[in-house]
N, C-alpha and C positions, 0 to 999 in steps of 0.2 A: 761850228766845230772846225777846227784846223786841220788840215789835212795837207802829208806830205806827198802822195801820190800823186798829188793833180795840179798843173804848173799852167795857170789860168790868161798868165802874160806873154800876149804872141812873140813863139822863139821865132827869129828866121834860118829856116836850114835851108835856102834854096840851094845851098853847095850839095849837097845830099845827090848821091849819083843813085836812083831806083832803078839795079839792072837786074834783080832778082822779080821776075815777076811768074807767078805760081798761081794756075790755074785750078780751082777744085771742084769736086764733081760733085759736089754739094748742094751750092746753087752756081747762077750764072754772075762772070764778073770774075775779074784779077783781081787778086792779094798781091800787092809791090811791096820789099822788101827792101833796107838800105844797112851798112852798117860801117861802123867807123873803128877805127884800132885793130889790132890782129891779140891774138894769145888769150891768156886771162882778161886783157885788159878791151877786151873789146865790146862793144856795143851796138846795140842792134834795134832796128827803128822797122816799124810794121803800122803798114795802113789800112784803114778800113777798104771793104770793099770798092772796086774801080769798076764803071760800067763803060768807060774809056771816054766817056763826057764827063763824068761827075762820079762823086765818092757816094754811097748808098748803101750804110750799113753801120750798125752798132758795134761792129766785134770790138773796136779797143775800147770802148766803156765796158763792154764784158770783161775782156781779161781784168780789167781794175777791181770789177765787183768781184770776180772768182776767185782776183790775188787778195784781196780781203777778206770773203770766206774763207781760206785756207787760213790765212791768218788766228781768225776765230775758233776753226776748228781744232789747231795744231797739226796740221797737214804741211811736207815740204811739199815746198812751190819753188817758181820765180820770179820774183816780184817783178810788178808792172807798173810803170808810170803812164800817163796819162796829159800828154801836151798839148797846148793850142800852137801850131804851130805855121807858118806860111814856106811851101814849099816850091820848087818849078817842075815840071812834069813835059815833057814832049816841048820845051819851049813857052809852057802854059802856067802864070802861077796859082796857086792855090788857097784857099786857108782851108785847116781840115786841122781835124784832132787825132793824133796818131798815137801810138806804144812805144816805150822806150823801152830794153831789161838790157843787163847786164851778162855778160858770161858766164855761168854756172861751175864750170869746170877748173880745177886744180891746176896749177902749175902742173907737164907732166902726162896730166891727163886725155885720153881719147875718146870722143862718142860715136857710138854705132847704135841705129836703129833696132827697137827691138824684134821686128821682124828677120832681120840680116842675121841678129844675132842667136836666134832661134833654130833656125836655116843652119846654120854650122852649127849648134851643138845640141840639139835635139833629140832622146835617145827613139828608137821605132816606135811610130803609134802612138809619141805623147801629142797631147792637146796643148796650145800654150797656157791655158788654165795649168795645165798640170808643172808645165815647163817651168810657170812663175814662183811656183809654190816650191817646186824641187829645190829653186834657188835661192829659196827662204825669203819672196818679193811676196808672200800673199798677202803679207796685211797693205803694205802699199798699192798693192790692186783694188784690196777691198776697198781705199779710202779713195783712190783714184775712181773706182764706181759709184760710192755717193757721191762725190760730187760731180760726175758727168750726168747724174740724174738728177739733181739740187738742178742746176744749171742748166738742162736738155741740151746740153753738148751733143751736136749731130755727127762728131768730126776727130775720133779718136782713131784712126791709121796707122800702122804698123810702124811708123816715123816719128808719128806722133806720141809715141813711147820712147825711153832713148835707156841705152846701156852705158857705163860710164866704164873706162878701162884705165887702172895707174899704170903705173910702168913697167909692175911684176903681172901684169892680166888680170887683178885681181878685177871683178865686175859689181857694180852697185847700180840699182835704179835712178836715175836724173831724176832730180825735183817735178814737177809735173807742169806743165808749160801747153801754149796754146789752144784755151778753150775760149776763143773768138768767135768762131762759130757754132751760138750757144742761142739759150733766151729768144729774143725778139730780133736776130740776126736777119732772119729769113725776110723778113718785112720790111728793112729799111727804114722810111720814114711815113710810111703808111699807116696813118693812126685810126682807119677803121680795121685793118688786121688786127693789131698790135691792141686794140681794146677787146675784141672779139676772140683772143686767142683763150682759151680755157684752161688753169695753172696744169689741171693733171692732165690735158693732151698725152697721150703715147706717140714721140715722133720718133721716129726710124735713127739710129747711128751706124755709123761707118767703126766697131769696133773690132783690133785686132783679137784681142784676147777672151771677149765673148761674143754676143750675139749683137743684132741690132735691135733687140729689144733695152732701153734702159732699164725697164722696172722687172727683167726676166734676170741682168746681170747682175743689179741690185741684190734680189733675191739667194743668187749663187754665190754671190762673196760674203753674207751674212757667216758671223758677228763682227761689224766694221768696229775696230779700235781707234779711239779718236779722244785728243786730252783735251777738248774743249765740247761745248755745245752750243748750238742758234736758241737765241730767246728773243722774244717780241724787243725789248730794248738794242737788240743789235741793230737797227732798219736806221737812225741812220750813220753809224759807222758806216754802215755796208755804201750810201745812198750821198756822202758830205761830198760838196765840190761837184756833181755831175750834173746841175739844173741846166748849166751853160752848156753841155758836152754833148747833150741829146735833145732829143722831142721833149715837146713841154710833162708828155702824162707818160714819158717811157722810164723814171726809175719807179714811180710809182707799183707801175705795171712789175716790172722789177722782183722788186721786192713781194709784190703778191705772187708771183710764179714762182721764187726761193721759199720761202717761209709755208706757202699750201703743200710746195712739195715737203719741205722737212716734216708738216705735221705727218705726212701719209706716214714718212720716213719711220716716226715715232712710232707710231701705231702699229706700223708693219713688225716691229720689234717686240711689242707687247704679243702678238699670235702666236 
């Protein structure tokens, strides 16, 4: 299957200056960050996990698989590419598979987190549940919640939300962007974790807008609206290009932690 997401011929970016580096409380380890262009036309490069000797982590194979479930589902996203590329780091180079995406935003336009943006316009006593809904954002929560549960996204932050502003204030939801630390994130290259991990695990998230339970926020955003559906023949759309990207048995793995979660998913909607 041909696939445009995933760019298999090592690019060299060791020009690439990584000054963004963002630490999460997630697990242990830098997230480095680079980006090139300003305005619209800018671009933005995101590495896997850094343990400051070596890279140890799947997240930019997730964004790829989550920007292609959005795909399938009809959900706005931000697409993600998916590069072999060789980088220099501290003087040190590398080869590593990183994330590429693109600017999201309009000529014009401003992003503010949706935490910030809560914070100023919040009436006494609303929930951001309620804040999202007041602002006519619920169905995009709802689908932002399956698929933080599809994916066991650990890592949805108050940043990790974002407000988009034109020029007259008007405000819209950003595409939904950074579920890197998702899946098989946590384990690195550890392939007796990553076989031993059980699809419907409950793992804890860091969510602004509901709980840390996935399958409690799931439940609260129910009826999610979605113009597509997962059927067994998506596996591998979801899974093309990524043999080289990761661990031998990690899209497999993958794909059986999306697909057991959607069935619950189904199920949970028939009750």
């Amino acid at each position: 299957m041909r696939v445009y997401d995933v760019v298999q011929k090592l690019q060299d970016c060791r020009a690439l200056s990584w000054i963004e580096r963002v630490n999460s409380s997630g697990t242990a380890g830098t997230y480095l960050k680079a980006r090139t262009g300003t305005g619209v036309r800018a671009l933005y490069y995101k590495l896997p996990r850094y343990t400051g000797v070596r890279f140890d982590g799947s997240e930019c194979v997730n964004e790829v698989v989550a920007s292609r479930l959005m795909d399938i589902l009809g959900i706005d996203h931000v697409p993600y590419r998916l590069v072999h590329a060789l980088i220099a780091l501290d003087g040190v180079e590398h080869e590593v598979w990183l994330n590429t995406s693109r600017n999201f935003r309009r000529p014009g336009e401003q992003k503010m987190g949706l935490g910030a943006y809560y914070d100023l316009y919040k009436e006494p006593n609303e929930t951001p549940w309620e804040f999202c809904r007041r602002n006519g954002w619920g169905e995009r929560i709802g689908q932002m919640m399956l698929v933080d549960y599809l994916v066991a996204n650990r890592d949805r932050h108050a940043s990790n939300i974002e407000v988009v502003l034109d020029q007259r204030g008007a405000a819209r939801l950003a595409p939904l962007f950074d579920q890197g630390l998702s899946l098989l994130a946590p384990y690195g290259d550890d392939e007796e974790r990553i076989a031993g991990f059980a699809p419907l695990t409950s793992v804890a998230t860091t969510n602004f807008v509901g709980s840390r339970s996935l399958e409690e926020n799931l439940r609260h955003a129910m009826p999610i609206v979605l113009k597509g559906g997962l059927a067994e023949g998506d596996r591998e759309r979801l899974l093309a290009g990524l043999e080289h990207a990761a661990p031998a048995m990690l899209p497999d793995k993958i794909w059986e932690v999306i697909w057991t979660r959607w069935r619950w998913y189904e199920g949970m909607k028939e009750q």
